[in-house]
PDB file of N, CA, C and O in Angstrom, chain B, residues numbered from 101:
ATOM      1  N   UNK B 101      74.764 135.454  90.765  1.00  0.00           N
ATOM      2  CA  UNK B 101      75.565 135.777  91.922  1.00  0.00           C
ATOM      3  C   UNK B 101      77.019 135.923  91.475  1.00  0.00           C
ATOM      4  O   UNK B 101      77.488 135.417  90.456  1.00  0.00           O
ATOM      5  N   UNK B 102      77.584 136.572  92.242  1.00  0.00           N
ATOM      6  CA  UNK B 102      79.305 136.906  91.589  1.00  0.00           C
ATOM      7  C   UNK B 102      79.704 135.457  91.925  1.00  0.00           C
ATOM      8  O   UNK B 102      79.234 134.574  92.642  1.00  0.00           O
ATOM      9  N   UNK B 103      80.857 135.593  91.041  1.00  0.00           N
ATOM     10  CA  UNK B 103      81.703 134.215  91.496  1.00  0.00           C
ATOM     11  C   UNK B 103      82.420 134.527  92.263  1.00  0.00           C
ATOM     12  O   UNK B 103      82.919 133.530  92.784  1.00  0.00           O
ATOM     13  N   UNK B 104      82.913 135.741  92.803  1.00  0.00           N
ATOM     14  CA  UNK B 104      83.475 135.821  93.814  1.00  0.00           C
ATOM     15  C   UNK B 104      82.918 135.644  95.684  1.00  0.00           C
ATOM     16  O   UNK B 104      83.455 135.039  96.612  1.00  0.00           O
ATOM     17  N   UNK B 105      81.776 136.383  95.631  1.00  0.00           N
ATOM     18  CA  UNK B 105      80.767 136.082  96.475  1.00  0.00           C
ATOM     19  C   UNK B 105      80.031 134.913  96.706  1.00  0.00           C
ATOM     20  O   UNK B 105      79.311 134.771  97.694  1.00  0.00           O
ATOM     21  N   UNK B 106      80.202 133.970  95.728  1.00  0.00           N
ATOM     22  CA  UNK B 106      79.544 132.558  95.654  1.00  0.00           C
ATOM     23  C   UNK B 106      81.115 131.692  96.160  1.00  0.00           C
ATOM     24  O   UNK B 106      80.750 130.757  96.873  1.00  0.00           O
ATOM     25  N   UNK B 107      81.971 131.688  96.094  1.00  0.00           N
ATOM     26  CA  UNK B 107      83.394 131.113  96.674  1.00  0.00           C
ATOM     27  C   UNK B 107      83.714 131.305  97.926  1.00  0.00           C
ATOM     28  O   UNK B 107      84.250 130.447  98.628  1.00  0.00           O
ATOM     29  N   UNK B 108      83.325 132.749  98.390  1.00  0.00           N
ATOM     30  CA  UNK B 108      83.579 133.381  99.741  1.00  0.00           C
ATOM     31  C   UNK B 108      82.187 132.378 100.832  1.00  0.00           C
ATOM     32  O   UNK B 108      82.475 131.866 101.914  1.00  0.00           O
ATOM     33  N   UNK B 109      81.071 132.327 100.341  1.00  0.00           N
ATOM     34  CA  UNK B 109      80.344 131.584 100.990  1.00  0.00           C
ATOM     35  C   UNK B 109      80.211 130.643 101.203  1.00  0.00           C
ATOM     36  O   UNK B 109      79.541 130.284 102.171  1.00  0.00           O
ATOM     37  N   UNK B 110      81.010 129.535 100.084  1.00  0.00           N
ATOM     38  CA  UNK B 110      81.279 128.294  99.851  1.00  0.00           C
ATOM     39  C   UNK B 110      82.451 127.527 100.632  1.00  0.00           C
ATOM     40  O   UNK B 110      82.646 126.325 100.815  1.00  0.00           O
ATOM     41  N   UNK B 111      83.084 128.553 100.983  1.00  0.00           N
ATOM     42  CA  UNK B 111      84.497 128.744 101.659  1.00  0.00           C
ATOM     43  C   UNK B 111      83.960 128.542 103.298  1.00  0.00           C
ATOM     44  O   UNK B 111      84.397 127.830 104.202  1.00  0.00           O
ATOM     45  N   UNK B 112      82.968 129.374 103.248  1.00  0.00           N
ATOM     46  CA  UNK B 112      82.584 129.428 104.985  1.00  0.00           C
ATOM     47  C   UNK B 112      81.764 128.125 104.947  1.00  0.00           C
ATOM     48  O   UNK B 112      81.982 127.464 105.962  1.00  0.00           O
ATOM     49  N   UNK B 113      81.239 127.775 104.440  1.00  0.00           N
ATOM     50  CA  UNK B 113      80.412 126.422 104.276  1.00  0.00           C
ATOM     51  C   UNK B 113      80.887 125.378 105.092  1.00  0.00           C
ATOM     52  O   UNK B 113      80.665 124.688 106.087  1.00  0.00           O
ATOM     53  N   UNK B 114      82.030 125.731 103.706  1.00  0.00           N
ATOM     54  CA  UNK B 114      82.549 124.010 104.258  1.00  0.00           C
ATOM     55  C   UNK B 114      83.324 124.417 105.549  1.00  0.00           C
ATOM     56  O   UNK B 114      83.305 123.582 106.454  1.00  0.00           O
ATOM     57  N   UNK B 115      83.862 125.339 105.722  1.00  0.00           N
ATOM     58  CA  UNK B 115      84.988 125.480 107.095  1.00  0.00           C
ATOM     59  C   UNK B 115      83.685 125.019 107.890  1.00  0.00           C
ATOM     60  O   UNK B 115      84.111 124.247 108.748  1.00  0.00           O
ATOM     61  N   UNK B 116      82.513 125.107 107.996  1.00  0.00           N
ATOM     62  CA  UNK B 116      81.849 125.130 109.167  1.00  0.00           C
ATOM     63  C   UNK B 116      81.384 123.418 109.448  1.00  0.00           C
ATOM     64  O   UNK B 116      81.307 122.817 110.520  1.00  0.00           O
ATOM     65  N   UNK B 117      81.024 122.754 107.529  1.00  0.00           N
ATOM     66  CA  UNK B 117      80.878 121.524 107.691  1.00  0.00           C
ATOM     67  C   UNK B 117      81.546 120.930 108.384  1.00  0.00           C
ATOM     68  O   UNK B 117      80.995 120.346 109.317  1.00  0.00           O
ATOM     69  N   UNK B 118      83.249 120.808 108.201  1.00  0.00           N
ATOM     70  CA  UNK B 118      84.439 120.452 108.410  1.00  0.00           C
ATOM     71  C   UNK B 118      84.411 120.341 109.699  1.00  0.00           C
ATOM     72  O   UNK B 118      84.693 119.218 110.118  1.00  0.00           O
ATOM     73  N   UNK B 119      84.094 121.362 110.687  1.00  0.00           N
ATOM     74  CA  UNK B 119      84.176 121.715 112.169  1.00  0.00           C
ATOM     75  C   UNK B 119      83.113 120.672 112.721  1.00  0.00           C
ATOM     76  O   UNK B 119      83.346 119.816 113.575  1.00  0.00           O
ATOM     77  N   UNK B 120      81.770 120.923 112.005  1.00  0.00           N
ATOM     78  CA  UNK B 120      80.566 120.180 112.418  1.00  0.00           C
ATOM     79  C   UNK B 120      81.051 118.366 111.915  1.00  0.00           C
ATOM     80  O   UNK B 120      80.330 117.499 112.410  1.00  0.00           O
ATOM     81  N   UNK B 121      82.021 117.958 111.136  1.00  0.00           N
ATOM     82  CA  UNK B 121      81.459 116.938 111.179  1.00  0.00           C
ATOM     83  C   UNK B 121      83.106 115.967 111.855  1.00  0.00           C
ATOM     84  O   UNK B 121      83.296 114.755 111.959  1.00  0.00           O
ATOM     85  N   UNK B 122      84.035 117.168 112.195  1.00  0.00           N
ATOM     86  CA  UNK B 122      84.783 116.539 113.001  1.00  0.00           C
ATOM     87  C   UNK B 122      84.668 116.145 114.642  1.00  0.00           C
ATOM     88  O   UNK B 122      85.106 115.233 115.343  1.00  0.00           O
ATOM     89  N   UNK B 123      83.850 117.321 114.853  1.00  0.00           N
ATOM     90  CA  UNK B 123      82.721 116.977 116.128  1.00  0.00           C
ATOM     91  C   UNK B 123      82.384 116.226 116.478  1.00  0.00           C
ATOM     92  O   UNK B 123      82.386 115.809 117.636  1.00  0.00           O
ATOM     93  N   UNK B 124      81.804 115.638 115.143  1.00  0.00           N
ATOM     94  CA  UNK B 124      80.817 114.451 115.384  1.00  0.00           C
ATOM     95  C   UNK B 124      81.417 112.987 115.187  1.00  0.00           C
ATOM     96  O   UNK B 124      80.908 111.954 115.623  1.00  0.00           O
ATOM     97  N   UNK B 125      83.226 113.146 114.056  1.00  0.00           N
ATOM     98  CA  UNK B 125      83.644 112.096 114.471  1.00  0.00           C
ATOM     99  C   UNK B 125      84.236 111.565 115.136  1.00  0.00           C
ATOM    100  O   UNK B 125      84.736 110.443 115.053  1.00  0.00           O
ATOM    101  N   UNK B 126      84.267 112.654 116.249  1.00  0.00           N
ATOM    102  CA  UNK B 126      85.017 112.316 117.754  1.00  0.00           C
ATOM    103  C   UNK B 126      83.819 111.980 118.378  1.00  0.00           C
ATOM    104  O   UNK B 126      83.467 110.857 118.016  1.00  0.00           O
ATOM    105  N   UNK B 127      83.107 112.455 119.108  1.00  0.00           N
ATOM    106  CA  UNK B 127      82.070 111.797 119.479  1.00  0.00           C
ATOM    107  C   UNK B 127      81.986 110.928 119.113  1.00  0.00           C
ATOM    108  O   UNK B 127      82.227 110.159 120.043  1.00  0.00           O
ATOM    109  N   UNK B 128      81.765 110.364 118.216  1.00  0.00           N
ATOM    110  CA  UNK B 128      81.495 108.426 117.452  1.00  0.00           C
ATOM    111  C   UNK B 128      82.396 107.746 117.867  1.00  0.00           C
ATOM    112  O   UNK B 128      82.211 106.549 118.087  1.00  0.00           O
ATOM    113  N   UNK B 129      84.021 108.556 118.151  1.00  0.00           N
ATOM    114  CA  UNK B 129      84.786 107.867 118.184  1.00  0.00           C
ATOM    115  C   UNK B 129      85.351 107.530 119.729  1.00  0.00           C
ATOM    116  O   UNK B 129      86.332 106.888 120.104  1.00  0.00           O
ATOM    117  N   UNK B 130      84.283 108.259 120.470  1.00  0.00           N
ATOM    118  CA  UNK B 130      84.374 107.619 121.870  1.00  0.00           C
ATOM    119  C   UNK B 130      83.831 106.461 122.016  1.00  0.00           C
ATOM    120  O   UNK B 130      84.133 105.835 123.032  1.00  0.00           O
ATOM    121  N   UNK B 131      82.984 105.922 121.149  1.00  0.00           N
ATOM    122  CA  UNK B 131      82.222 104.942 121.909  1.00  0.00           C
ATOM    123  C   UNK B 131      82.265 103.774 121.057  1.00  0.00           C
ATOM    124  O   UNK B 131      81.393 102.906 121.017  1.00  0.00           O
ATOM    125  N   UNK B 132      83.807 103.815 120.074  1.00  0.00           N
ATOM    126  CA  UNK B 132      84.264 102.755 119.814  1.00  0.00           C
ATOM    127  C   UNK B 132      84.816 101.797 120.777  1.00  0.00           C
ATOM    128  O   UNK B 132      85.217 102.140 121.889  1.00  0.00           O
ATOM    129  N   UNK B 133      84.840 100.132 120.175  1.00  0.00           N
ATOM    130  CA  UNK B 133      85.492  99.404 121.241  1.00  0.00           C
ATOM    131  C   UNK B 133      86.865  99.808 121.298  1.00  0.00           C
ATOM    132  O   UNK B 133      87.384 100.743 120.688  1.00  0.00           O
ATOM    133  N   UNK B 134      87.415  98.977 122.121  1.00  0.00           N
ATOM    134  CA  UNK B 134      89.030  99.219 121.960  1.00  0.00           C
ATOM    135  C   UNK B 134      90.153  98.408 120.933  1.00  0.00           C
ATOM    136  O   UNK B 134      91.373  98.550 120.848  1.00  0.00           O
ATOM    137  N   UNK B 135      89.315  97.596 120.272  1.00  0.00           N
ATOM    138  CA  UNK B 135      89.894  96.938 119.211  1.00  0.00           C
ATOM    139  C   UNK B 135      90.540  97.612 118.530  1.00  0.00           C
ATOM    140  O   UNK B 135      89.999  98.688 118.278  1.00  0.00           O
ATOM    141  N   UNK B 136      91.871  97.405 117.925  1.00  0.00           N
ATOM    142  CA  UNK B 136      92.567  98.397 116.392  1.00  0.00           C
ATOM    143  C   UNK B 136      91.782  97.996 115.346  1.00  0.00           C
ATOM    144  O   UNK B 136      91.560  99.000 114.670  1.00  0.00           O
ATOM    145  N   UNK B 137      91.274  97.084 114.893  1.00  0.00           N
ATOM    146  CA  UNK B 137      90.621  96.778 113.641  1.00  0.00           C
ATOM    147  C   UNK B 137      89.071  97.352 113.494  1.00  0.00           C
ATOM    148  O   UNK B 137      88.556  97.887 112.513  1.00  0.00           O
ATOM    149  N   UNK B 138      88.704  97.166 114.333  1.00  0.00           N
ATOM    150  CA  UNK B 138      87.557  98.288 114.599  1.00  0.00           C
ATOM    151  C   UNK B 138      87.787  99.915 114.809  1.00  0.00           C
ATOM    152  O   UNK B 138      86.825 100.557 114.387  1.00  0.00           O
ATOM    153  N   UNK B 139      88.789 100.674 115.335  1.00  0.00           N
ATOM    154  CA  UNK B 139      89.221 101.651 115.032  1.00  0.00           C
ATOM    155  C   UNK B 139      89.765 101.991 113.598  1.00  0.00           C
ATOM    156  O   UNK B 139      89.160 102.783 112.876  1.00  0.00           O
ATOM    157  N   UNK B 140      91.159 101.242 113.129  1.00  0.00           N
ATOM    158  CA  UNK B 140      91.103 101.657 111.405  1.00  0.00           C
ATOM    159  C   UNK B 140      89.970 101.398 110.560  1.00  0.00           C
ATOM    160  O   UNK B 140      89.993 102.033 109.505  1.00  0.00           O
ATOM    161  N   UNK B 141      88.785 100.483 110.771  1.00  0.00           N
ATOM    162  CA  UNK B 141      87.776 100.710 109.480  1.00  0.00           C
ATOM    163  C   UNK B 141      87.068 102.109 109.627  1.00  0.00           C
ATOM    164  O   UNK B 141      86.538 102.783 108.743  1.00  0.00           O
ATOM    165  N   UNK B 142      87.218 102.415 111.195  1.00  0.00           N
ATOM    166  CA  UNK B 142      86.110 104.156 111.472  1.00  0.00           C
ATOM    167  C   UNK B 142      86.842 104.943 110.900  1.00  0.00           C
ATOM    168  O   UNK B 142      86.453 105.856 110.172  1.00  0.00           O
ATOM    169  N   UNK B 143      88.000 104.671 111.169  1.00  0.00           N
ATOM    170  CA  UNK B 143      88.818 105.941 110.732  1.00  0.00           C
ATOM    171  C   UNK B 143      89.334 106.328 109.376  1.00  0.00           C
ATOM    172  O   UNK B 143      89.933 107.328 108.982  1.00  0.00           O
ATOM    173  N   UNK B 144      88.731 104.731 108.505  1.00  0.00           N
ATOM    174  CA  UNK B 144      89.440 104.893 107.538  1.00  0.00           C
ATOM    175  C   UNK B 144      88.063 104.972 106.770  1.00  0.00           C
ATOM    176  O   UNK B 144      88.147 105.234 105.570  1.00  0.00           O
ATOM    177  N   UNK B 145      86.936 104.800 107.251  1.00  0.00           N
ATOM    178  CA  UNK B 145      85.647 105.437 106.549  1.00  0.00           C
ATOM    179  C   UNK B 145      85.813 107.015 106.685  1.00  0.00           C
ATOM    180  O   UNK B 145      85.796 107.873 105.803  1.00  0.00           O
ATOM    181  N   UNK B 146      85.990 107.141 108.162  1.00  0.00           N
ATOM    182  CA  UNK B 146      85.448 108.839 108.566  1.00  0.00           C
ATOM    183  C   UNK B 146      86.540 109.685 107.385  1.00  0.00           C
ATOM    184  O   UNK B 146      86.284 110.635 106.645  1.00  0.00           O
ATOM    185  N   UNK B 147      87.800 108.916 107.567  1.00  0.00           N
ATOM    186  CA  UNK B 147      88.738 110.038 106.825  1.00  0.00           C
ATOM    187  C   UNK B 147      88.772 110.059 105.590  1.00  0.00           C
ATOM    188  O   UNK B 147      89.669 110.781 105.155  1.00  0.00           O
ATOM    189  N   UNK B 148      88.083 109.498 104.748  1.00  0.00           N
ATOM    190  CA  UNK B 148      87.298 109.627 103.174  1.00  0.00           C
ATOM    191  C   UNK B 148      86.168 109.473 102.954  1.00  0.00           C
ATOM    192  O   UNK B 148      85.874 108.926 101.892  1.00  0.00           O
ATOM    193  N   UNK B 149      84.989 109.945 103.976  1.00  0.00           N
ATOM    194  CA  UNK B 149      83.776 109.965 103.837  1.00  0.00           C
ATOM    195  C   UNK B 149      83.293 111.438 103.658  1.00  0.00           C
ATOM    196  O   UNK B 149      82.324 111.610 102.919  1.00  0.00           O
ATOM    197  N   UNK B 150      84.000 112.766 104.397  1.00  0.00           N
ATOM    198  CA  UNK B 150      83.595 113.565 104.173  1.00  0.00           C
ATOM    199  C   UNK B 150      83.992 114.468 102.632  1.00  0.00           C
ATOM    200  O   UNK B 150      83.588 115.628 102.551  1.00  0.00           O
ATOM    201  N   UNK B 151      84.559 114.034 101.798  1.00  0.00           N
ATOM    202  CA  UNK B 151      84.496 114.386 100.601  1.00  0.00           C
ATOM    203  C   UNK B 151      82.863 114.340 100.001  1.00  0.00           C
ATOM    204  O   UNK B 151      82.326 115.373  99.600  1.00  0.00           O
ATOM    205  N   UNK B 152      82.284 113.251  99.997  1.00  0.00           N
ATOM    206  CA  UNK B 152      81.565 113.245  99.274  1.00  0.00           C
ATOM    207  C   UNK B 152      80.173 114.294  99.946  1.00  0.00           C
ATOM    208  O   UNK B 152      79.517 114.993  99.173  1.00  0.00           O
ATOM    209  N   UNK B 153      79.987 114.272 100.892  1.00  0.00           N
ATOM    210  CA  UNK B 153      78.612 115.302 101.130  1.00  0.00           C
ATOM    211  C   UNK B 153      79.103 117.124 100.463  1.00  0.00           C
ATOM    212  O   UNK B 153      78.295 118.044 100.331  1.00  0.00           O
ATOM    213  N   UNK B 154      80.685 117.200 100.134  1.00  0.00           N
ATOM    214  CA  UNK B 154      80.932 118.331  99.367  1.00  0.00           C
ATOM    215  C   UNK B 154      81.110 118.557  98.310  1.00  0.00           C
ATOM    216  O   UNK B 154      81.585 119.640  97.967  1.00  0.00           O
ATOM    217  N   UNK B 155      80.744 117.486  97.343  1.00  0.00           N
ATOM    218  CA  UNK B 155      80.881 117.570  95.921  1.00  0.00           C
ATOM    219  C   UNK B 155      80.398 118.869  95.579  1.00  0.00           C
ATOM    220  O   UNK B 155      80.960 119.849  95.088  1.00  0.00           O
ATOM    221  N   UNK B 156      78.699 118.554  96.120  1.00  0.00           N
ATOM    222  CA  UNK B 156      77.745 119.119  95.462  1.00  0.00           C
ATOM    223  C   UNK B 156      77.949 120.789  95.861  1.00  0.00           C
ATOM    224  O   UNK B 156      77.369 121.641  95.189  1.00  0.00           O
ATOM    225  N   UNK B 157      78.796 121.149  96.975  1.00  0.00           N
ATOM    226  CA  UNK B 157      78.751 122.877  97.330  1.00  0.00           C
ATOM    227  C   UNK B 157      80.069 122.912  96.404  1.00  0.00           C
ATOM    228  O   UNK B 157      80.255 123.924  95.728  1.00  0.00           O
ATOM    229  N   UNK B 158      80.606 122.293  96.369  1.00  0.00           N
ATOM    230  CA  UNK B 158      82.415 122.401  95.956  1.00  0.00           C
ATOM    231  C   UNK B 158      81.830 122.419  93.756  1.00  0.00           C
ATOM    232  O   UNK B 158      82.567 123.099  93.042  1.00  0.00           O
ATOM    233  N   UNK B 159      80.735 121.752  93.122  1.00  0.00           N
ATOM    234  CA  UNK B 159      80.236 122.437  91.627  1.00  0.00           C
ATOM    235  C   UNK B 159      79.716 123.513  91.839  1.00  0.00           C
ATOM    236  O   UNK B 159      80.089 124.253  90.928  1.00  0.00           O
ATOM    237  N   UNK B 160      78.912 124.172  92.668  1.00  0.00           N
ATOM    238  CA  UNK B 160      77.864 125.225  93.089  1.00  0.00           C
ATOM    239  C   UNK B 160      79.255 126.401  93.127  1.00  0.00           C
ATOM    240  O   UNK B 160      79.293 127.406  92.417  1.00  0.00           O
ATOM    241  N   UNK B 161      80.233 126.035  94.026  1.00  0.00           N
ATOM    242  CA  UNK B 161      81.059 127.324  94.019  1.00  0.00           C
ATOM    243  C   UNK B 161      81.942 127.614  92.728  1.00  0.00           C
ATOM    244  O   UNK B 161      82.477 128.709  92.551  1.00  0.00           O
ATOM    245  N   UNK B 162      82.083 126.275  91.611  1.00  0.00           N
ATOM    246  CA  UNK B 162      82.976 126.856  90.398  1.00  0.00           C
ATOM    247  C   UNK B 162      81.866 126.881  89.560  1.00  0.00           C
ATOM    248  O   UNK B 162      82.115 126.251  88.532  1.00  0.00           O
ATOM    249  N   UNK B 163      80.623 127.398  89.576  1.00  0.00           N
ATOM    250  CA  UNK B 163      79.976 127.673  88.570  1.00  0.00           C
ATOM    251  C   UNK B 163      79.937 128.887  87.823  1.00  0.00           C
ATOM    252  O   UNK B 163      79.217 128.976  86.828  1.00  0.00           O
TER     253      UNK B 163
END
């Protein structure tokens, strides 16, 4: 596959992951309590958790 055409798809990928899984961490994040300490551990999982499900498209696109 071109590497150019393999970047362009990789590109839409993740824009779409990104969309899909900020979605979903609002949703989650309604039905937190109202505690702050229970809010910064969600937030501080959610906001370095989605790196890792893109490793694997993010080697696939510099191959």
């Amino acid at each position: 596959m071109n590497p150019r055409l393999r970047k362009l798809i990789g590109t839409l990928a993740l824009l779409v992951f990104l969309f899909l899984y900020v979605v979903a961490a609002l949703a989650v994040a309604d039905h937190l309590p109202d505690h702050w300490a229970a809010q910064l551990v969600f937030y501080v999982v959610v906001g370095t958790a989605w790196g890792l499900p893109l490793l694997p498209l993010l080697k696939w696109m510099n191959r």
